[in-house]
N, CA, C and O atoms as a GROMACS GRO file, in nm:
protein
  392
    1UNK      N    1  11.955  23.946   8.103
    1UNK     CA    2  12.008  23.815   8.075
    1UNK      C    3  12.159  23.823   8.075
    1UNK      O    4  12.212  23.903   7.998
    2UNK      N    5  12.228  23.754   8.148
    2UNK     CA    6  12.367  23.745   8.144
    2UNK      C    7  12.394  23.641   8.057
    2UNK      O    8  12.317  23.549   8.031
    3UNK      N    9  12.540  23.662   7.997
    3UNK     CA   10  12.585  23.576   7.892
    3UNK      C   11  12.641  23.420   7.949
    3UNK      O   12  12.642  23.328   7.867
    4UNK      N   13  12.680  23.397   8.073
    4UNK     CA   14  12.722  23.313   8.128
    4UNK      C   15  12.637  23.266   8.212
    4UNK      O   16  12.551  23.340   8.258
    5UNK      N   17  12.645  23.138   8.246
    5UNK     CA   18  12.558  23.055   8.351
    5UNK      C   19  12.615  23.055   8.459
    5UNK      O   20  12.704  23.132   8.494
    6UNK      N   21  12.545  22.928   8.547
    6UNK     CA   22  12.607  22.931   8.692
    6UNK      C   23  12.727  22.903   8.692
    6UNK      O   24  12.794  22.952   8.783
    7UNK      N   25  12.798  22.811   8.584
    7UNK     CA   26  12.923  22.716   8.546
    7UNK      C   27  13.016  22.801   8.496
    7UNK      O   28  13.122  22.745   8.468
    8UNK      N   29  13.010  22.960   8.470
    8UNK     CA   30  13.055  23.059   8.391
    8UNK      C   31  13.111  22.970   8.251
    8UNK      O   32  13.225  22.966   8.205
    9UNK      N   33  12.997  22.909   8.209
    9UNK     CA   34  13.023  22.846   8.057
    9UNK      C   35  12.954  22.941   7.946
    9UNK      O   36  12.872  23.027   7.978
   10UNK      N   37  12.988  22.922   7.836
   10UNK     CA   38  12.927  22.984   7.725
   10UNK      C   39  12.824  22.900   7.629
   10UNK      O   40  12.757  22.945   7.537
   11UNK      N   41  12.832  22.739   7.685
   11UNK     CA   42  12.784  22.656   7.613
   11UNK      C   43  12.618  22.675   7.573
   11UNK      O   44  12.566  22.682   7.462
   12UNK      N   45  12.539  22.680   7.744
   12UNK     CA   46  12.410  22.698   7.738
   12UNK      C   47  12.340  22.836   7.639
   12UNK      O   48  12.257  22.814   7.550
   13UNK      N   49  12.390  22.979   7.674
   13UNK     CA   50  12.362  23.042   7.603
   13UNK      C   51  12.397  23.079   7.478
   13UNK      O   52  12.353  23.177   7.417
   14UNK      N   53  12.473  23.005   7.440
   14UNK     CA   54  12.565  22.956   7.309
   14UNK      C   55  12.439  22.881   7.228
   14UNK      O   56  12.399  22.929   7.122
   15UNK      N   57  12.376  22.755   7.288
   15UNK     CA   58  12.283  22.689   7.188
   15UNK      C   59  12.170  22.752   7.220
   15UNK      O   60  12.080  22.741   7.136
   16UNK      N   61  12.147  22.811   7.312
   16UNK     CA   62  12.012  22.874   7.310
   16UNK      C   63  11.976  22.967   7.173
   16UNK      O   64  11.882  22.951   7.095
   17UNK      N   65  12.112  23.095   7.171
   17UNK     CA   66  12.095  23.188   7.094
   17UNK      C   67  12.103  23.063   6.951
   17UNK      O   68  12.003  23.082   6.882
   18UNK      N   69  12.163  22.984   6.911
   18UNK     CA   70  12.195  22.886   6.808
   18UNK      C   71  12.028  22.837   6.746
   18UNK      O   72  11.979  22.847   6.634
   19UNK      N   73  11.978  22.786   6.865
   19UNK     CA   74  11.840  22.714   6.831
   19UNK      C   75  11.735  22.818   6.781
   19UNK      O   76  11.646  22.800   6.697
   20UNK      N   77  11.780  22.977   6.882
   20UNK     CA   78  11.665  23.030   6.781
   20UNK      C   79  11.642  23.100   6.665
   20UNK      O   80  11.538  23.140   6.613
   21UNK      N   81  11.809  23.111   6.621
   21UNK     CA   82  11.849  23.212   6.506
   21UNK      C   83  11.892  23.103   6.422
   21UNK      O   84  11.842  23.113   6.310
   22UNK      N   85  11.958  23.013   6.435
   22UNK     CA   86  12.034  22.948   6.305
   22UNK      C   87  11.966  22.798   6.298
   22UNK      O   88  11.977  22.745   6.187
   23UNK      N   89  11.909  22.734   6.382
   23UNK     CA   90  11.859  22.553   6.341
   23UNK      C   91  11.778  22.587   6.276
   23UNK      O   92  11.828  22.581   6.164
   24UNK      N   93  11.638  22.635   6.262
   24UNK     CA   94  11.610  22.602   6.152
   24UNK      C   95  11.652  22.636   6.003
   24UNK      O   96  11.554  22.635   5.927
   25UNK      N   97  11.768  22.665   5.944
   25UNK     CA   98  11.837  22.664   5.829
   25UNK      C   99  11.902  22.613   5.812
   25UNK      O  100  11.924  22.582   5.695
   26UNK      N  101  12.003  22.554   5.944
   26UNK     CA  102  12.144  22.473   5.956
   26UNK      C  103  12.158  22.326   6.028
   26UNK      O  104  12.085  22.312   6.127
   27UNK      N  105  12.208  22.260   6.006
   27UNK     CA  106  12.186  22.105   6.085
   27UNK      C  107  12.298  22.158   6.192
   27UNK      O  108  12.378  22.249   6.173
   28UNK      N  109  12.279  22.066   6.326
   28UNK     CA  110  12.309  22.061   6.468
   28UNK      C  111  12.444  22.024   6.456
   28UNK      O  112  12.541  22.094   6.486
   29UNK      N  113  12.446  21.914   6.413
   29UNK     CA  114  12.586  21.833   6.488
   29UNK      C  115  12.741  21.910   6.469
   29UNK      O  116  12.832  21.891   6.549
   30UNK      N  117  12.752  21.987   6.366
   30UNK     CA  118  12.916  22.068   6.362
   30UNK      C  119  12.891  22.125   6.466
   30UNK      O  120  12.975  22.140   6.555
   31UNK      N  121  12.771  22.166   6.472
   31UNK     CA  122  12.771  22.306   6.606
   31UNK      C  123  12.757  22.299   6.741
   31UNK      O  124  12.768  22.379   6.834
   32UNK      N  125  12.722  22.150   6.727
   32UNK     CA  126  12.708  22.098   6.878
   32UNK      C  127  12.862  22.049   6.905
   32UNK      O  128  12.921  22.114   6.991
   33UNK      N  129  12.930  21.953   6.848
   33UNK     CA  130  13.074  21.976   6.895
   33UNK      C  131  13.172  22.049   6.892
   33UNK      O  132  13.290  22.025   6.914
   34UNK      N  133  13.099  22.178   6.854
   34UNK     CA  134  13.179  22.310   6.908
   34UNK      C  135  13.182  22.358   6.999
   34UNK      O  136  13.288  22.390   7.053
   35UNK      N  137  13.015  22.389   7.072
   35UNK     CA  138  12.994  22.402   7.198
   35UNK      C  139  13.115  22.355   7.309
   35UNK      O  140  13.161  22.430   7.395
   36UNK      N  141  13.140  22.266   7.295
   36UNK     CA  142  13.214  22.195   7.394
   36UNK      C  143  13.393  22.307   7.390
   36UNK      O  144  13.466  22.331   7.486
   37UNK      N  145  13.408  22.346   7.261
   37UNK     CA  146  13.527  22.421   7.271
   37UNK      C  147  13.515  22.502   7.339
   37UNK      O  148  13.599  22.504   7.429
   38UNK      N  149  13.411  22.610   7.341
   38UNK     CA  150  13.383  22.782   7.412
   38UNK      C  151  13.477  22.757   7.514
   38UNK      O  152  13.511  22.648   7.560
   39UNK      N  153  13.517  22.874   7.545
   39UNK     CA  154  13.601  22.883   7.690
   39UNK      C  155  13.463  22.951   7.773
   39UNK      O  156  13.354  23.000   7.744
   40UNK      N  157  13.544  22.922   7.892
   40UNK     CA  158  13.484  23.017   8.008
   40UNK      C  159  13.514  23.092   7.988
   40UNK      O  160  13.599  23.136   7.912
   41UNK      N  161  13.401  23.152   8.103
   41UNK     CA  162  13.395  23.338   8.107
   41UNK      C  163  13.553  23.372   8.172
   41UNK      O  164  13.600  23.478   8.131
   42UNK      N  165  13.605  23.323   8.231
   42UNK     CA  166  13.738  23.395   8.280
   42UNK      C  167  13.872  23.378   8.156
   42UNK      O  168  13.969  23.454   8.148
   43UNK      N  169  13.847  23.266   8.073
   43UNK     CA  170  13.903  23.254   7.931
   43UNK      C  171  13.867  23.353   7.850
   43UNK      O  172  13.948  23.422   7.789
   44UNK      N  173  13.784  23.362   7.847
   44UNK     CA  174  13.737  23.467   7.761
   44UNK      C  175  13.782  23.603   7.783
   44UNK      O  176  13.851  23.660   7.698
   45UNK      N  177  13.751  23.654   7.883
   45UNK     CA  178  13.754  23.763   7.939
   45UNK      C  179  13.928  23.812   7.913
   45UNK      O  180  13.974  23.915   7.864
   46UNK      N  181  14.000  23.686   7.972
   46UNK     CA  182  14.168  23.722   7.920
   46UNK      C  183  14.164  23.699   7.759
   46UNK      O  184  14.214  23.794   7.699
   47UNK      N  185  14.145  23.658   7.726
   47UNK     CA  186  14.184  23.646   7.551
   47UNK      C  187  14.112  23.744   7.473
   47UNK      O  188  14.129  23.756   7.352
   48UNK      N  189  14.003  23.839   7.562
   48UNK     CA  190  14.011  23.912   7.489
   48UNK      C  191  14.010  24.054   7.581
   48UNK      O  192  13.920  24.137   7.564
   49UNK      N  193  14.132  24.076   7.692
   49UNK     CA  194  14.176  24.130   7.722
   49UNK      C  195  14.094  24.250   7.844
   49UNK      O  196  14.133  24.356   7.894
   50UNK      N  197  13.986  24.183   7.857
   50UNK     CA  198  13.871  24.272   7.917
   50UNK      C  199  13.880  24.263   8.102
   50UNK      O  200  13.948  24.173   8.152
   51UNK      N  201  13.839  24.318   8.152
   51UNK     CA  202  13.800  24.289   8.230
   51UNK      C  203  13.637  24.334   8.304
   51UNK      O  204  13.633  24.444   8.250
   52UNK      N  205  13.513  24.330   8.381
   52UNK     CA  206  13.456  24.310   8.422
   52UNK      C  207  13.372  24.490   8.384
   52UNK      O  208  13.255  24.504   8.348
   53UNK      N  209  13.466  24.596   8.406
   53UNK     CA  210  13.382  24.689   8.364
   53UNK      C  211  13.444  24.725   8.208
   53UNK      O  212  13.360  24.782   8.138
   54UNK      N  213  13.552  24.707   8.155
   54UNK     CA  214  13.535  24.762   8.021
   54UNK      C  215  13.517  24.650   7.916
   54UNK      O  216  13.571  24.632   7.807
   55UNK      N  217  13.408  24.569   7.996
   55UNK     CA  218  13.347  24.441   7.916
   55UNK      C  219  13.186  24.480   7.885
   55UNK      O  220  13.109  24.470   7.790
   56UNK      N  221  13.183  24.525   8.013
   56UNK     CA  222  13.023  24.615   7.966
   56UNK      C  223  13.006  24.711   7.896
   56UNK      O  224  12.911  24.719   7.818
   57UNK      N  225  13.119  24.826   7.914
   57UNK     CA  226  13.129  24.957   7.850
   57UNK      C  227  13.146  24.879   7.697
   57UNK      O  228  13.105  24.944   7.601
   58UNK      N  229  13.190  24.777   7.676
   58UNK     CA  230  13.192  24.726   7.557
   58UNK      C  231  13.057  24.722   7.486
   58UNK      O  232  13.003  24.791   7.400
   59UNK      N  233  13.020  24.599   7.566
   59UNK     CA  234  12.884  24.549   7.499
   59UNK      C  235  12.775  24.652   7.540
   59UNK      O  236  12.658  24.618   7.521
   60UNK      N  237  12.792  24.736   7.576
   60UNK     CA  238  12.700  24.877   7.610
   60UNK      C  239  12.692  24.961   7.481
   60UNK      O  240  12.594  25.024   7.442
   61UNK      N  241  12.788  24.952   7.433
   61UNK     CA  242  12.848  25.078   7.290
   61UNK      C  243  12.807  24.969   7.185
   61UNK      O  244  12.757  25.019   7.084
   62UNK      N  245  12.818  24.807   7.184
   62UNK     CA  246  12.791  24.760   7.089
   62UNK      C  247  12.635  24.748   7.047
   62UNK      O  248  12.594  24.762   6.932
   63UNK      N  249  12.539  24.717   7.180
   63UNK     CA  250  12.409  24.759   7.173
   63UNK      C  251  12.379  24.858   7.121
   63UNK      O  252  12.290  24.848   7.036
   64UNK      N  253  12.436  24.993   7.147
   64UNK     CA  254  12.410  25.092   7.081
   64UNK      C  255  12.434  25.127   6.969
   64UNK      O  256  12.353  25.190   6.900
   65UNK      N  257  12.529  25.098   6.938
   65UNK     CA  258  12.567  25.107   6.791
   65UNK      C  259  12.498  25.023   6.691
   65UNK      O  260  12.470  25.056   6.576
   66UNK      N  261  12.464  24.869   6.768
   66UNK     CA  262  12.356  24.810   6.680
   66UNK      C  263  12.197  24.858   6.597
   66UNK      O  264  12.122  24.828   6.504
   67UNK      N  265  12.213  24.946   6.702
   67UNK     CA  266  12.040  25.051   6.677
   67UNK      C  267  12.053  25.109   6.512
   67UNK      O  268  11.970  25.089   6.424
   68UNK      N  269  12.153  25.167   6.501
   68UNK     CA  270  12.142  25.215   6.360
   68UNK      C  271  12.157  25.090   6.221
   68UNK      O  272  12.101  25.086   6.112
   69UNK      N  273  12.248  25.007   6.281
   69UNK     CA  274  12.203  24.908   6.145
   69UNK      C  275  12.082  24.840   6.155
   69UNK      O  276  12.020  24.802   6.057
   70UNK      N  277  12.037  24.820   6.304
   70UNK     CA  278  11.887  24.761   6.297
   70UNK      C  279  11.799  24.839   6.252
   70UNK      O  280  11.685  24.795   6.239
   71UNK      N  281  11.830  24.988   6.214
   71UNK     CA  282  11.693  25.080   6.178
   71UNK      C  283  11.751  25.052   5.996
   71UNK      O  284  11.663  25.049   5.910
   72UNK      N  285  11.867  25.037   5.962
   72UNK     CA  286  11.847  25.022   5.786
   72UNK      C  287  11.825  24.927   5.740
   72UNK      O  288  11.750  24.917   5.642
   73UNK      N  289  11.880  24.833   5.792
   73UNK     CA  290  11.796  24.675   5.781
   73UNK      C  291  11.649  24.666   5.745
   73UNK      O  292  11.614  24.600   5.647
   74UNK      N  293  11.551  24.738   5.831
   74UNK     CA  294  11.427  24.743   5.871
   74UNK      C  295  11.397  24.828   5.804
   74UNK      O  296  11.284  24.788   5.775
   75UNK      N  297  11.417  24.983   5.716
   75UNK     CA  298  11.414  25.011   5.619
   75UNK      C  299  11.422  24.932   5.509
   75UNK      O  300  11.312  24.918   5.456
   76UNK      N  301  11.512  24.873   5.453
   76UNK     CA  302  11.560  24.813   5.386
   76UNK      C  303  11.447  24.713   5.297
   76UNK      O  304  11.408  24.706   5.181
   77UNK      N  305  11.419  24.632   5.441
   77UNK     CA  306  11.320  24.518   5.402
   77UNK      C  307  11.192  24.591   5.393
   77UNK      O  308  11.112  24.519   5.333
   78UNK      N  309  11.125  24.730   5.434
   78UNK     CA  310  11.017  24.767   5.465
   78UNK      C  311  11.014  24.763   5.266
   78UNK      O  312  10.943  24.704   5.185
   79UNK      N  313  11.146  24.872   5.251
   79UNK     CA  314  11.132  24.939   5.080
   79UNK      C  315  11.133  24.834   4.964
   79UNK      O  316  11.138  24.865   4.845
   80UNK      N  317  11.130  24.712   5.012
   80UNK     CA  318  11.138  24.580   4.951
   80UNK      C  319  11.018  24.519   5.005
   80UNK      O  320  11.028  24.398   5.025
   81UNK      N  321  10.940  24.556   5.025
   81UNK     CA  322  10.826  24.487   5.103
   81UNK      C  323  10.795  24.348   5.117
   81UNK      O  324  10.708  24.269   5.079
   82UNK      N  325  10.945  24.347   5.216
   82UNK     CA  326  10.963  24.192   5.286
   82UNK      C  327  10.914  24.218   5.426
   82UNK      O  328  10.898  24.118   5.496
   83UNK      N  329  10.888  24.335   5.478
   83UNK     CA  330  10.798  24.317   5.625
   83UNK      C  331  10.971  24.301   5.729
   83UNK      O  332  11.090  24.291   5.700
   84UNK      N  333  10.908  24.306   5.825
   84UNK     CA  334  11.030  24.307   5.958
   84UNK      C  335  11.010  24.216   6.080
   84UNK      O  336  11.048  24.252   6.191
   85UNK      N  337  10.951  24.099   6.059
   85UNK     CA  338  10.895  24.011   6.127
   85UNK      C  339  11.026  23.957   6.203
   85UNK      O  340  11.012  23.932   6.323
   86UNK      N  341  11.162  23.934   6.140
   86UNK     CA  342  11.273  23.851   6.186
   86UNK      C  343  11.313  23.962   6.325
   86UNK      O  344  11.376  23.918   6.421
   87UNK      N  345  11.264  24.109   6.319
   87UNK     CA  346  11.322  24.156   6.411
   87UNK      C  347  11.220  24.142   6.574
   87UNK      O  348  11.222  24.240   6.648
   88UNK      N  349  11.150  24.036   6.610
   88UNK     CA  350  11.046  24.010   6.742
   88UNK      C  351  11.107  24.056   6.819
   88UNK      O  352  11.081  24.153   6.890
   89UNK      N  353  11.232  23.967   6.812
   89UNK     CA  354  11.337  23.994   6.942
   89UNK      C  355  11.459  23.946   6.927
   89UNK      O  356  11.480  23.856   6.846
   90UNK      N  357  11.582  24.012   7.020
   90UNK     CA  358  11.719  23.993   7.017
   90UNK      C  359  11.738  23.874   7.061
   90UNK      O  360  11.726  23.878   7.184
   91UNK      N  361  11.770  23.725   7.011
   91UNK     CA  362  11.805  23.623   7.068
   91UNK      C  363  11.967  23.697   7.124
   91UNK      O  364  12.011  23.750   7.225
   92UNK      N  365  12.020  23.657   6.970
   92UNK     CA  366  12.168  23.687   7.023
   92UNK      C  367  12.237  23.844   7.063
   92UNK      O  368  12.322  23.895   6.991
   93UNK      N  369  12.199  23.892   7.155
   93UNK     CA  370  12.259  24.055   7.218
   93UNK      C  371  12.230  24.000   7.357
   93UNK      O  372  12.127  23.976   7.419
   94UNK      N  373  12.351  23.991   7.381
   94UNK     CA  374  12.335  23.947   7.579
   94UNK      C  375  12.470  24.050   7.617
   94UNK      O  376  12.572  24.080   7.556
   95UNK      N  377  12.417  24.083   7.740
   95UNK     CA  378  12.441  24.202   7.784
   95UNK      C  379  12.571  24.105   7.912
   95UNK      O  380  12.524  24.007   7.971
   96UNK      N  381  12.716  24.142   7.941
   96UNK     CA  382  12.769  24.043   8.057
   96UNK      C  383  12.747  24.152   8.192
   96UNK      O  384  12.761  24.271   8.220
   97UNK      N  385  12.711  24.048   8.243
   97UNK     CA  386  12.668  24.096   8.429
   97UNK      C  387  12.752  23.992   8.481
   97UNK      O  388  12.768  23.880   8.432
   98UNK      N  389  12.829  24.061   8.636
   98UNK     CA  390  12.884  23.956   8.694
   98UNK      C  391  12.799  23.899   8.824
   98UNK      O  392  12.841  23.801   8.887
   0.00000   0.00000   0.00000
């Protein structure tokens, strides 16, 4: 899954990851006229200084590095026997492909 659409916007996968991690706890509308702020992917990419391969090497190391707080988390809740159901799947970890 790439983080950007055909439009190199952030908007679509912006409410996607939104609708499946945060609406049901949070109401829509602040977050929907935010959407509209996101920059594009080429905004982005300068503001935060990246370009195309040490944007992946980025989010490559950040995936990885995510693994260990996702394993204490999941401890965590196991030793509290709240179960690990929230972890199905990664809405928000999108990987950028050009």
């Amino acid at each position: 899954m790439t983080v950007f659409g055909r439009a190199n916007s952030l908007k679509d996968p912006a409410s996607k990851a939104y609708s499946q991690v945060f609406a049901p706890y949070h109401g829509w509308k602040a977050v929907s006229a935010g959407m509209y702020a996101l920059p594009t992917r080429q905004q982005l990419m300068i503001k935060l200084n990246e370009d195309e391969d040490s944007a992946r090497t980025q989010m490559q190391n950040y995936v990885a590095s995510s693994d260990i707080v996702i394993a204490y988390i999941d401890k965590l809740f196991i030793s509290r026997d709240l179960g690990i159901n929230w972890m199905t799947e990664r809405p928000f970890v999108y990987v950028i492909r050009p």
